[in-house]
N, C-alpha and C positions, 0 to 999 in steps of 0.2 A: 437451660438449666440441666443438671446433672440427675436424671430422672430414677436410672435404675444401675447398678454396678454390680458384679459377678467376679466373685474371685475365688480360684481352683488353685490349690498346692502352693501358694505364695508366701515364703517364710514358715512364719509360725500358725497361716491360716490356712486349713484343709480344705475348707470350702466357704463362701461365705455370698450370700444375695443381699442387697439390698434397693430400698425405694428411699428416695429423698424427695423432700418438699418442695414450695418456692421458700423464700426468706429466709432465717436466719435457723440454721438448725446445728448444736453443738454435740460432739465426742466429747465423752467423759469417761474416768474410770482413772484405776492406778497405774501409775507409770511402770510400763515396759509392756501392757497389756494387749497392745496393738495399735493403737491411734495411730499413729504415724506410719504404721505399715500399708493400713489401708489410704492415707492420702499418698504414700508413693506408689502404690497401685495408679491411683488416679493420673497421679502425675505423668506413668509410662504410658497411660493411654494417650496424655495429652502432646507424646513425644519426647519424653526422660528417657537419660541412656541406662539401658537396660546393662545385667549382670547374671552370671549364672550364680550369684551368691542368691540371688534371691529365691531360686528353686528351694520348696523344701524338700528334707532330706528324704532321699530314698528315693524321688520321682523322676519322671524322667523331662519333664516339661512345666512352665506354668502357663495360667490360661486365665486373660485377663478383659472382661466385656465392659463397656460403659453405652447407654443410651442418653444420649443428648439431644434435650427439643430446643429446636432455635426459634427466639420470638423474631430477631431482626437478621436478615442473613445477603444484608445490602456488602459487608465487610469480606463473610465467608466464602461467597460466591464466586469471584474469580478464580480463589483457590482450590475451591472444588471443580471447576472447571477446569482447571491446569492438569488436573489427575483423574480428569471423565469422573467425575464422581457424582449420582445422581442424590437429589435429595427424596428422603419419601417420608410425604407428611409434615415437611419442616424437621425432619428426624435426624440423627447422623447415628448407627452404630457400627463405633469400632471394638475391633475383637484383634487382641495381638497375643501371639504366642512364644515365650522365653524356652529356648531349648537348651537340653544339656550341650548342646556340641557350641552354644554361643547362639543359633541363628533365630533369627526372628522372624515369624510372620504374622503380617500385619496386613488387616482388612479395615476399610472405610466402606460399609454400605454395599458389601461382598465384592470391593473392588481393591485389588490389592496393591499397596501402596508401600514405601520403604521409609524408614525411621525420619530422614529429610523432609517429605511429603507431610508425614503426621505429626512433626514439628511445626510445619507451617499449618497447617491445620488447626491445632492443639491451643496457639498463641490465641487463636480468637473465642475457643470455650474454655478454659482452664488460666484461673494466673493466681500459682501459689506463693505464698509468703511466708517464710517460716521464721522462727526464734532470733540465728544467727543471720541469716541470708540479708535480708532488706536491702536488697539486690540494687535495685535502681539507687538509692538513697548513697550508700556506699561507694557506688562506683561513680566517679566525677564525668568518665565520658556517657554518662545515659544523663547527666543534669541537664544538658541543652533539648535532650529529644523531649524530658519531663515538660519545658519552658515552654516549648513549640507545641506539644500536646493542649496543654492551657490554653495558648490564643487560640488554636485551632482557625476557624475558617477566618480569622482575621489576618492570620499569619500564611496562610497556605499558597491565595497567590502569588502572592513575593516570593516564596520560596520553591516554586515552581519556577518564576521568570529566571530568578540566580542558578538553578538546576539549569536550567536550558543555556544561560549563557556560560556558564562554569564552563559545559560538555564542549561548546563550541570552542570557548579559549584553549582547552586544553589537546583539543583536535589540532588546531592550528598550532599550535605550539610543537606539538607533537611534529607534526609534517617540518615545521622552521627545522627544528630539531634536527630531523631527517636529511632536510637536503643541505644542511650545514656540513653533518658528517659524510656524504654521497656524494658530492659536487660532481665528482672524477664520475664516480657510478650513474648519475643522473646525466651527466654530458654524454656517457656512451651509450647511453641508452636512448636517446633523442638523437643523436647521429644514426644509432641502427635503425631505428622507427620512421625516422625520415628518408631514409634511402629505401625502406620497404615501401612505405606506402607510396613513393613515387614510382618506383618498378612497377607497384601494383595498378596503381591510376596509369600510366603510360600502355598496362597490356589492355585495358579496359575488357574487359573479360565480360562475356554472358553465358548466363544458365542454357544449356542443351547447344553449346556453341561446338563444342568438342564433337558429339558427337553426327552434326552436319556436315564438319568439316571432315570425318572418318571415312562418310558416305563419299562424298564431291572427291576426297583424295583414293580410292576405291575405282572411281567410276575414269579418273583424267591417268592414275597411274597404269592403267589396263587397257588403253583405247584400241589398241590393235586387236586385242582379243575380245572386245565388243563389238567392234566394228564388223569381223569376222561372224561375230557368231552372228548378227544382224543379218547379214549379208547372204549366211548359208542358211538359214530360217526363212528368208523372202525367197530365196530359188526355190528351195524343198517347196513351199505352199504355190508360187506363183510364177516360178524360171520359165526362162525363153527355152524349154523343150518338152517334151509331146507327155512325160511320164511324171509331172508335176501335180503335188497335192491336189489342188482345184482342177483339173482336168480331171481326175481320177474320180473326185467326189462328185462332181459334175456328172461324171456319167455314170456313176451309182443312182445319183437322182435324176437322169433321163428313165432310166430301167426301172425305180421305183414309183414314177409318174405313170409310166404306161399302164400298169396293174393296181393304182390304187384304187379304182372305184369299186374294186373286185370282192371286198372288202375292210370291213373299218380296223382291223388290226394291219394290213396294208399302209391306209390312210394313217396310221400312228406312225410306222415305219419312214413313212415317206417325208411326215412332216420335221422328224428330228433330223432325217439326214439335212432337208433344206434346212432347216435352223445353221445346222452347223454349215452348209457351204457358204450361207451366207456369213455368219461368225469367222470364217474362216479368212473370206475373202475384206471383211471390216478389218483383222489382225495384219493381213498382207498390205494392205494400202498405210497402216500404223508405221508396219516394220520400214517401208520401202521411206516415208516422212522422215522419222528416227535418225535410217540411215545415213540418206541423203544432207539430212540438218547438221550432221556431228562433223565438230572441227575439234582435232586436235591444236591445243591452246598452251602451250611450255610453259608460258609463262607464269597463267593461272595456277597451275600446279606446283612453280615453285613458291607463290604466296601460300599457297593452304600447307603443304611441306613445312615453309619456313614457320607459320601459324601456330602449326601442329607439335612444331620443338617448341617454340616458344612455349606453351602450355604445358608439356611436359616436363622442362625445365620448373615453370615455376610449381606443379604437383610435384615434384621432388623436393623442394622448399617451403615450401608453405601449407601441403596437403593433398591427400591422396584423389581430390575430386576439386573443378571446378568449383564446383556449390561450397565446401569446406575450402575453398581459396577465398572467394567471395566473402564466408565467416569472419575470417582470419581479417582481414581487409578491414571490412568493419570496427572490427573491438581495433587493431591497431589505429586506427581514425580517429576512434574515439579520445582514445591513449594518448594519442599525439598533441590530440586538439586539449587536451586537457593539460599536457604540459607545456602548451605555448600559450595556452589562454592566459587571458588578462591576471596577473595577480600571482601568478607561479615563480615569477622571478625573485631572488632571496629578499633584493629589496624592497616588491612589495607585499612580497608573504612577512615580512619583519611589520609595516606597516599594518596589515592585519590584525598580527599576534597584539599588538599596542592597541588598535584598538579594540579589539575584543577583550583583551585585559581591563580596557579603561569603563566595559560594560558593565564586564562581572564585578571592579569595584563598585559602581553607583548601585550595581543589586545588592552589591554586599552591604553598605550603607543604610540602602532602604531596610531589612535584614535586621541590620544590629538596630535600626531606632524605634521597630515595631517591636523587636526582641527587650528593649527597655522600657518601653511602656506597659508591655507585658506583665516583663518584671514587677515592677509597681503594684501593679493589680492583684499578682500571686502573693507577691509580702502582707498586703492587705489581707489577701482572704485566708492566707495560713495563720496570720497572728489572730484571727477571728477562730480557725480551730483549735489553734493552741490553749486560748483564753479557754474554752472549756477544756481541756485537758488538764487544765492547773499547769500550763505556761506560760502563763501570761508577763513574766517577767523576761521571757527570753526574747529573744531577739533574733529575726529571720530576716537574712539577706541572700540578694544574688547577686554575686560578683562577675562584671562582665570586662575584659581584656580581650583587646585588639588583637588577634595572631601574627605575624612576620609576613606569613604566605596567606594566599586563597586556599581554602579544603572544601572537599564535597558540599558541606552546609553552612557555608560561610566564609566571614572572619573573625568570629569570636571564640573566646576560651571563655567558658561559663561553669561557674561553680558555685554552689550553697555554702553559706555559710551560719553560721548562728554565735550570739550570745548567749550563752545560759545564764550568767549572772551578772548584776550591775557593775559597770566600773571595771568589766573587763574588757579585751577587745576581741570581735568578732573574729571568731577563726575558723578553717573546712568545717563543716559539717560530719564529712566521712572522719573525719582525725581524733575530733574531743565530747562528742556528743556520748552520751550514755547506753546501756541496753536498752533503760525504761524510756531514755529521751526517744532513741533510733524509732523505738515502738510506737510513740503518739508522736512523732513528726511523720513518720510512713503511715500511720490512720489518719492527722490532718491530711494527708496529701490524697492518699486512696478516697476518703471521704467527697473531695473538690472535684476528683477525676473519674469518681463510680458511674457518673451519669452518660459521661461520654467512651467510656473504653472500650463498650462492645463486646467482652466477654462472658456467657454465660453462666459461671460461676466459679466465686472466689473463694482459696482458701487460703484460713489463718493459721498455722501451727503454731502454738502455743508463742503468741508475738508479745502477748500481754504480760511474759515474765520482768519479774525487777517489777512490780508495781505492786503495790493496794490500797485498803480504804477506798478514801476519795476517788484518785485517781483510776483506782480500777472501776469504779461506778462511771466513771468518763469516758473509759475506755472501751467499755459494754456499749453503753450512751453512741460511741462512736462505728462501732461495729453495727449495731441496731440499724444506723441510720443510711449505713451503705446498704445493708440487705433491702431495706425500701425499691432499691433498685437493679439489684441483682442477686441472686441466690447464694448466701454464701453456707460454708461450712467454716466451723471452729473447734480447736482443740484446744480444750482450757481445765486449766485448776483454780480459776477462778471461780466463788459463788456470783457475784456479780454476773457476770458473761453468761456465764450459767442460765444464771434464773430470768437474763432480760430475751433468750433464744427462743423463736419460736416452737421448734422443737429441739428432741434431746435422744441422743443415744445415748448408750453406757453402754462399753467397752468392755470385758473381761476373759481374763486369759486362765483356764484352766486347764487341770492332769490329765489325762484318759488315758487308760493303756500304756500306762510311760509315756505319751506325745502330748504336746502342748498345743493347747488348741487354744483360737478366739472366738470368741463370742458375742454378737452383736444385739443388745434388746434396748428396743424403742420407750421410752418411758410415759407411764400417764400420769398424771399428776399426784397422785401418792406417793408413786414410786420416787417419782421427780422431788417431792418433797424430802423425802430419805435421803438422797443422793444430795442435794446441796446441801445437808445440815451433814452431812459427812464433811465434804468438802469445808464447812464453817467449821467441824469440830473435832474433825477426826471419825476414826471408825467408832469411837464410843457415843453413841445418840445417845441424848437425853430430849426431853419434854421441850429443854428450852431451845436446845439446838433445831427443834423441828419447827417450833414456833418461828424462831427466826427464817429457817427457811421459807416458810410458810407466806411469812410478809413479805419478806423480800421477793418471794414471787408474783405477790399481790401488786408488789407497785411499781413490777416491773412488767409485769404483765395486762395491768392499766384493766 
């Protein structure tokens, strides 16, 4: 429900706070007073497109709060999710601000969000209704979603299964499509792909190959000057003459054997030098193996050479690294295998698209016979509201037609219809119905759908015009009985409506200063009695006019 509202600088209101109930709480006062200013307030919180007409004058911003407690928030919850938006307490406050220059900022729960977000937001606490709008009723493409709302989880499988195969036909269809128009495009593209991945499979390529072969082509391209350096490294340490490394060190460690018991810094001395003539003479017998083993091999060298182009040839084509060759390799496999697999060929992607078409009929099917049975059920239950509304003589139909094609939700074209009077015949709904009809055919229907829609509070703006007497006592009656279930607000010049609302503001718009201001006061039941014998009689009360209001709040008031 719509808990608390804060409105700064908006129009004709300077400032204004308010607390709202649960159930059924009505705006009253005279026309131009503000009513309607404060539910478009409400509205922009809920994601109405804002206007710098609505700044009042002389300011620079307007500044608009709503706090909303959510009882059920199994609906909201995704959506809050989509835009990080935490809940606190089951709470949501948004705070949006209208600026002079156009821009708007808008906060969910100090998390800031843009007009889109708070539209989808908005849909699940706020659904207003005003005078002219009767928004769904009017428009014939929202009659199917109204239809589908009704059966609800009777209808919802089905129309999930037709949602899944629609996507599917229309995917294939799509690609048919494609390579109907691309033949040429698709044939040169599976000639290229195939002669890539065959170049590629034939290099048979592995990770850290390149750089093996770098090594191996390094060591076979330079063999004379390895060989050499081998060869003059074994003489230096171990040659057949007298001035040779190990003879030298050799007899450093004769001369440091003879003195080392002389001392333990000696004995340190002596032991490094042997360390190393022995290290020295391990490296000589290495070098002298080494040398001895190496055979220059041409031939082997012109493998790793020819190897070594090869690999750079294809890094020039396909990528700057074997590993990104390898990549490359992969996704074109994949490519490939996917336009030769089973099913890719026009005639049997044609095959496909038929039957995936022939899916989506039998769902469209299932579809339109749950949607008629439905149907049924709604005519029944609206001619049970209308009958209190004093329409019982009308006549409520749904008209269902076959469409040509498959669309999103089906294959039906569905629209309302009615008779208003006997012995005529049934026609749209949106075309010949009335102000006062449009009003109690949108409250039977709000009435049948209050329990399931989910939104935490509904407004009326003044829906109940073109009516009274009876009919307005119906129409109260009817409003009454949706707040049982969700909190709603109403704008009304009716006494009826009036008097059956749990509570009551009164509206008024007065001078100060040369500026026009609104005024919001809550009424107690005195007051409340004044105010509807207005409403019954005008501004001039008398005794009897208050009386009446007096009852009529009695027995609406129970």
């Amino acid at each position: 429900m719509l808990q608390e509202l804060s409105i700064k600088d908006f129009a004709i209101i300077s400032e204004l706070n308010l607390s709202f109930d649960d159930g059924m709480t009505v705006l009253t006062g005279e026309t131009g007073a503000g009513k309607s200013i404060i539910i478009d307030a409400v509205g922009l919180l809920a994601g109405g497109r804002s206007s710098t007409d609505y700044l009042r004058e002389g300011t620079k911003k307007a500044v608009l709060q709503g706090l909303f407690t959510l009882e059920n928030t199994e609906l909201i919850t995704p959506v809050l999710d989509k835009y990080n938006i935490e809940l606190d307490e089951q709470q949501l406050l948004i705070h949006r601000e209208i600026q002079q220059s156009g821009r708007n900022v808008i906060r969910v729960n100090g998390q800031l969000v843009n007009t889109t977000g708070l539209r989808e937001i908005g849909q699940y606490l706020v659904d207003i209704h005003g005078q002219n709008e009767h928004q769904e009723l009017m428009k014939v493409e929202r009659h199917e979603a109204l239809l589908d709302q009704y059966a609800g989880v009777e209808l919802a499988p089905a129309r999930q299964v037709y949602t899944e195969a629609f996507k599917q036909y229309q995917s294939l269809a799509k690609r048919y499509r494609q390579r109907q128009a691309d033949k040429q495009a698709f044939a040169q593209r599976l000639d290229m792909l195939t002669f890539q991945v065959n170049e590629l499979q034939e290099a048979q390529l592995k990770t850290g190959e390149e750089e093996e072969l770098d090594r191996e082509y390094q060591e076979l391209s330079n063999f004379q000057d390895v060989l050499e350096a081998l060869s003059g490294a074994y003489t230096s340490l171990d040659g057949d003459w007298e001035g040779n490394g190990l003879t030298i060190v050799g007899e450093a460690l004769s001369s440091m054997e003879s003195i080392e018991e002389f001392g333990s810094r000696y004995q340190k001395l002596t032991e490094t030098i042997r360390d190393s003539y022995y290290e020295l003479q391990e490296a000589a017998s290495e070098l002298a193996a080494v040398r001895d083993g190496l055979e220059f091999d041409g031939g082997r060298l012109q493998e790793v050479t020819d190897r070594l182009n090869l690999i750079h040839t294809l890094e020039n084509k396909y990528g700057a690294t074997v590993e990104e060759i390898l990549s490359y390799q992969n996704q074109i496999e994949q490519e490939l295998s996917l336009m030769k697999g089973e099913g890719t060929e026009l005639s049997d992607l044609k095959e496909q698209v038929v039957q995936a078409q022939h899916a989506t009929h039998v769902a469209a099917q299932k579809l339109t016979d749950l949607r008629k049975q439905t149907a049924g059920k709604l005519t029944q239950a609206i001619h049970e509201q209308l009958a209190d509304l004093y329409m019982d003589k009308a006549v409520f139909s749904v008209h269902m037609e076959k469409t040509k094609t498959l669309h999103a939700t089906g294959q039906d074209q569905i629209e309302f219809y009615i008779q208003t009077n006997p012995g005529e015949a049934a026609k749209p709904l949106a075309k010949i119905a009335s102000g006062g009809e449009l009003s109690r055919m949108m409250l039977a229907m709000k009435t049948i759908f209050a329990q399931d829609q989910g939104v935490t509070a509904i407004i009326f703006d003044e829906v109940d015009t073109g009516v009274s007497g009876r009919v307005a006592q119906a129409i109260a009656n009817k409003i009454s009985k949706i707040a049982k279930h969700s909190q709603v607000l109403t704008i009304t010049h009716l006494p009826q409506v009036a008097a059956i609302a749990k509570h009551q503001l009164y509206i008024e718009k007065k001078i100060v200063d040369n500026r026009t201001l609104t005024t919001v006061t809550p009424l107690a039941v005195k007051a409340r009695i004044d105010e509807i014998a207005r409403m019954l009689s005008g501004n001039q009360l008398t005794d009897a006019a208050r009386q009446n209001a007096q009852d009529l709040l009695a027995q609406n008031q129970g």
